[in-house]
N, C-alpha and C positions, 0 to 999 in steps of 0.2 A: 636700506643700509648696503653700502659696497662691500662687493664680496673685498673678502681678506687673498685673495689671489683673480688670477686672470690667466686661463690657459689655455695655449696656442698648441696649432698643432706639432712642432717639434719642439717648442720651451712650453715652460710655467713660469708666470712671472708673481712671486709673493709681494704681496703691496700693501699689508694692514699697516706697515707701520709708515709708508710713506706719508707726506703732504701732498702731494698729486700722485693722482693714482694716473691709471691706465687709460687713456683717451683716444676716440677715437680719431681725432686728427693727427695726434702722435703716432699712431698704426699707419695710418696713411702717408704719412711725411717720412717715414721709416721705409713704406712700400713703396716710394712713387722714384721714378729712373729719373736722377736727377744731374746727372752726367753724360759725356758720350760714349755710346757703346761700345767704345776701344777704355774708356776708362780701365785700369786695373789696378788699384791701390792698394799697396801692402800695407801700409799703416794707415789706422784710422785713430782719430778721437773725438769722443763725444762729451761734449762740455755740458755737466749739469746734469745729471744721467740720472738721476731719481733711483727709481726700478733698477735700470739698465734696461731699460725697454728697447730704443734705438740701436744700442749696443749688441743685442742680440739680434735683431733683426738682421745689423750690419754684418754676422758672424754667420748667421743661416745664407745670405745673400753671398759672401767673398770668403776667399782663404787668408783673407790682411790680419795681422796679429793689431788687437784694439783696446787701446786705453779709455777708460772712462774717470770722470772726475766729478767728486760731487761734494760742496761745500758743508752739508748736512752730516754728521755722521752717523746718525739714525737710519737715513736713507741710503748712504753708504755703507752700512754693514747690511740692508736689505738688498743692496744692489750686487753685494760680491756673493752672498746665499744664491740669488739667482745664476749670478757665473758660472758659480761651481757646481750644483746642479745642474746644467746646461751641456749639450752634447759638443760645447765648444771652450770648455773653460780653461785648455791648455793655450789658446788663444786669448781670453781675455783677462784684465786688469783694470781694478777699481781704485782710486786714488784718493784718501780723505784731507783735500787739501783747498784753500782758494786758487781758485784760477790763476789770478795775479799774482802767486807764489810757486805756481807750478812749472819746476824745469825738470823736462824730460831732458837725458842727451840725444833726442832723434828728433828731426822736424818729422811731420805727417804729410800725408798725399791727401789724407780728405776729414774733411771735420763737418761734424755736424753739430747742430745746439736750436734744443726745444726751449728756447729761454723764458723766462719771466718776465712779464711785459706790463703788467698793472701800473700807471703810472702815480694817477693822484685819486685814488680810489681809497675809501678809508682802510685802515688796515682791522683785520680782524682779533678775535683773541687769539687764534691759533698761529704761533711764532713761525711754527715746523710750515705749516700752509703759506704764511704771508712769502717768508722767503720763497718759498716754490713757484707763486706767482706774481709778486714784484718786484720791478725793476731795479730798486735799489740795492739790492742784493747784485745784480749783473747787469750794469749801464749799456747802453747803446756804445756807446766810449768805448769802454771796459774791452766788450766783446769785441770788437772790432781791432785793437790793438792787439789782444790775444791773438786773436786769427793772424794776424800779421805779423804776429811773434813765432807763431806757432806751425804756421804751414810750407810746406814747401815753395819756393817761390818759383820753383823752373817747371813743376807741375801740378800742383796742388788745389783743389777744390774744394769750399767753404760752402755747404749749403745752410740755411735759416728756416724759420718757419713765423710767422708775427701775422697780427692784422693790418690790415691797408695798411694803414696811418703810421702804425711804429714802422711796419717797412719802411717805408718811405723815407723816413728820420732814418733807419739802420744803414740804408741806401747811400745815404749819403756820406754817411762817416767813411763806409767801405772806397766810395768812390774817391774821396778827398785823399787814402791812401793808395789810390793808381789801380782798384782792383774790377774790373769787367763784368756785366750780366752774362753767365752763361747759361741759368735755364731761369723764366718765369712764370712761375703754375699760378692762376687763379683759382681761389675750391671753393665753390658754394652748396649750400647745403641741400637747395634746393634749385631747378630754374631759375623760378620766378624770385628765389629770396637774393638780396647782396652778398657781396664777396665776404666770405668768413675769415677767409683765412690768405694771405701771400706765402709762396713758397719762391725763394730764390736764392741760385747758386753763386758764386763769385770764383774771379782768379783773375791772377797777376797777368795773364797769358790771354788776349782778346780770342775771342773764337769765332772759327770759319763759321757757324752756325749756333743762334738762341735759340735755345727748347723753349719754344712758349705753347701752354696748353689751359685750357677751361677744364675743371673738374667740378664733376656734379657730385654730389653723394647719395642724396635719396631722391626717391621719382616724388610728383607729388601724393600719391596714393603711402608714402612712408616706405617703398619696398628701395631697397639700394639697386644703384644704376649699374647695367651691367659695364661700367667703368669703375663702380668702385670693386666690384663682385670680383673683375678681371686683376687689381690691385694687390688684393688681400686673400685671393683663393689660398694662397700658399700659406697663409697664414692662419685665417679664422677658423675655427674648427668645424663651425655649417656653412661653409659656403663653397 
């Protein structure tokens, strides 16, 4: 049984009552420099924030004041508990609303979104779970015109996180609206195993330079690589 929390070394994140708990791709995709080192974004938001896992990563990471938004309200009253607890909570903000109804008056400089990607997978009993990880709930579409609604167009950066495949479909819709690869992570879990996961940035703004990078996660002996060790020091609490 999953713990009823998950705690980092400067948050806690309470999660009993979410549908997706705390994972370890979502820590990674949180840790991983997915922009240029000149990046400095005062606004952020995170689309679908569950926890606020992201959310707070993004808060230990920058000084940007950050909006989260989570369709669930279950999971958004566990997500603003962890805010406020949080050594950053005069910086962040939880929003319980759909996406496609959500108007901030500020565009954002960087957005992130651990989405839901299940596509034709049967759905299970749990309501709270399916939406957290199917797509129906937040379409390849969906997300993508958000982002275009929703970011800054003169500097702004969308990063994603999906498997090959939905990449590849997310890929395109973003590109069909004029928006650039600025970084491309491949993350496998192992060497020898296939890609688990795509991690890729976007913007309106072509870049002098694509972040592309292979990430491993565990060796094969099951010990994690000192790639992901070097990731997540700042975060995990034994590592």
């Amino acid at each position: 049984m999953a713990n009823s929390f998950f705690q980092f070394k400067q948050f806690r994140i309470e999660q009993g009552n979410c549908g997706m708990k705390v994972t370890t791709e979502g820590c990674l995709f949180g840790a991983l420099r997915l922009t240029p080192s000149t990046f400095n974004p005062k606004r952020i938001l995170d689309i679908g924030t569950g926890t606020g896992l992201l959310a707070l990563i993004k808060a230990q990471q920058t000084d940007a004041f950050i909006d989260a938004v989570e369709i669930d309200e279950t999971a958004f009253k566990q997500a603003k508990v962890n805010f406020e607890s949080s050594p950053w909570s005069n910086r962040l903000s939880a929003f319980h609303t759909d996406l496609l109804e959500f108007e901030p008056n500020h565009l954002y400089d960087y957005i992130v979104c651990n989405p839901p990607f299940f596509q034709d997978n049967q759905l299970g009993s749990n309501r709270q779970k399916n939406q957290a990880i199917h797509n129906s709930s937040l379409t390849f579409e969906d997300l993508a015109t958000s982002i275009s609604r929703l970011l800054n167009s003169e500097k702004g950066i969308a990063s994603v996180i999906y498997p090959e495949y939905e990449m590849s479909l997310f890929s395109q819709k973003m590109q069909e609206r004029g928006f650039h690869v600025v970084a491309d992570i491949r993350v496998l879990n192992q060497r020898s195993k296939p890609v688990f996961r795509k991690v890729k940035s976007f913007s309106l703004i072509k870049p002098e330079l694509e972040i592309t990078e292979t990430l491993i996660i565990k060796e094969e002996n099951g010990a994690y690589t000192d790639q992901f060790t070097h990731l997540l020091k700042d975060y995990y609490l034994h590592l």
